[in-house]
C-alpha positions in Angstrom: -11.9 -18.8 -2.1 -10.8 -22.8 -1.5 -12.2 -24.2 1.8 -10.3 -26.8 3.8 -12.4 -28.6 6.7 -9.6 -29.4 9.4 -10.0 -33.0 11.1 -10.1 -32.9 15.1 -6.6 -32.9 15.6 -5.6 -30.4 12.9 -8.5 -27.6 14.3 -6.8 -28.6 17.9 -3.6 -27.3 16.5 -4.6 -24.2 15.1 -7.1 -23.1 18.0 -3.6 -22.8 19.5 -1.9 -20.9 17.4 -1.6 -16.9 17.5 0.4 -16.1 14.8 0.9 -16.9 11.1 1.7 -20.7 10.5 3.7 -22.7 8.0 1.5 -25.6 6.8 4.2 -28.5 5.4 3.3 -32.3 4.2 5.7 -35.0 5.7 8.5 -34.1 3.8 8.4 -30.9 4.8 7.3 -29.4 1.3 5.7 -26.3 2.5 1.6 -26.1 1.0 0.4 -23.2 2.4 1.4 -20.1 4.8 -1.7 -19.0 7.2 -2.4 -16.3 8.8 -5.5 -16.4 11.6 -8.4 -14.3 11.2 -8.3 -10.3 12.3 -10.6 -10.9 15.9 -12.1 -6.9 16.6 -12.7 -6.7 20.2 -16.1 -6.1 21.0 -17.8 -2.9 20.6 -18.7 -1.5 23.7 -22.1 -0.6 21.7 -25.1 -1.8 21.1 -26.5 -2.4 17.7 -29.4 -0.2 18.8 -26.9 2.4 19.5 -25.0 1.9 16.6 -28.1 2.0 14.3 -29.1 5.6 16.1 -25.9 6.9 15.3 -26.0 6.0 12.2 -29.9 7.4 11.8 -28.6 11.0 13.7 -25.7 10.9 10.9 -27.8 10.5 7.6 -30.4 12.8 8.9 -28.2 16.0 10.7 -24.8 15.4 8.1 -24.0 19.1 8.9 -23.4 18.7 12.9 -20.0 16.6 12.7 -16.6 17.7 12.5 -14.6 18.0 9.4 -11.8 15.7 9.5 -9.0 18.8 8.3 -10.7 20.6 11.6 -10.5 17.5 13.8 -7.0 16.6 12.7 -5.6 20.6 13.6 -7.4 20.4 16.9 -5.4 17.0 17.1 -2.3 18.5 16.4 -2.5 21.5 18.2 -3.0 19.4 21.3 -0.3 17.1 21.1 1.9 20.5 20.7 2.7 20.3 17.3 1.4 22.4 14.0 -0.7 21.1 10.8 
């Protein structure tokens, strides 16, 4: 992917922003359409406790859930059927 360093004044105005943007040269010719990046709040875990889970997973992959099972227990307590 093309890279574009923004001046000053240019980051100033995007920092701003929180939405998609039109960019257009002086005459209004539009040259690009932006969107900003996707920011994921933070994780309210550690990467220790991440990597554990993870560990836990790869070495017991019997003791979850199966996502059909999750998904009818899901269902069934909102009130509705699979």
């Amino acid at each position: 992917m093309a890279q574009i360093v923004a001046d000053a004044e240019l980051a100033k105005q995007l920092s701003a922003l929180d939405g998609p943007v039109t960019i257009v040269d002086a005459s209004g010719t539009v040259l690009a359409v932006c969107t900003p990046p996707v920011r994921f709040p933070h994780t309210p875990y550690s990467r220790e406790e991440i990597d554990a889970r993870r560990t836990e997973a790869r070495e017991n992959p019997g003791a979850g859930r199966k996502l059909a099972d999750f998904w009818k227990e899901f269902l069934a307590a909102q009130g509705g059927a699979p």
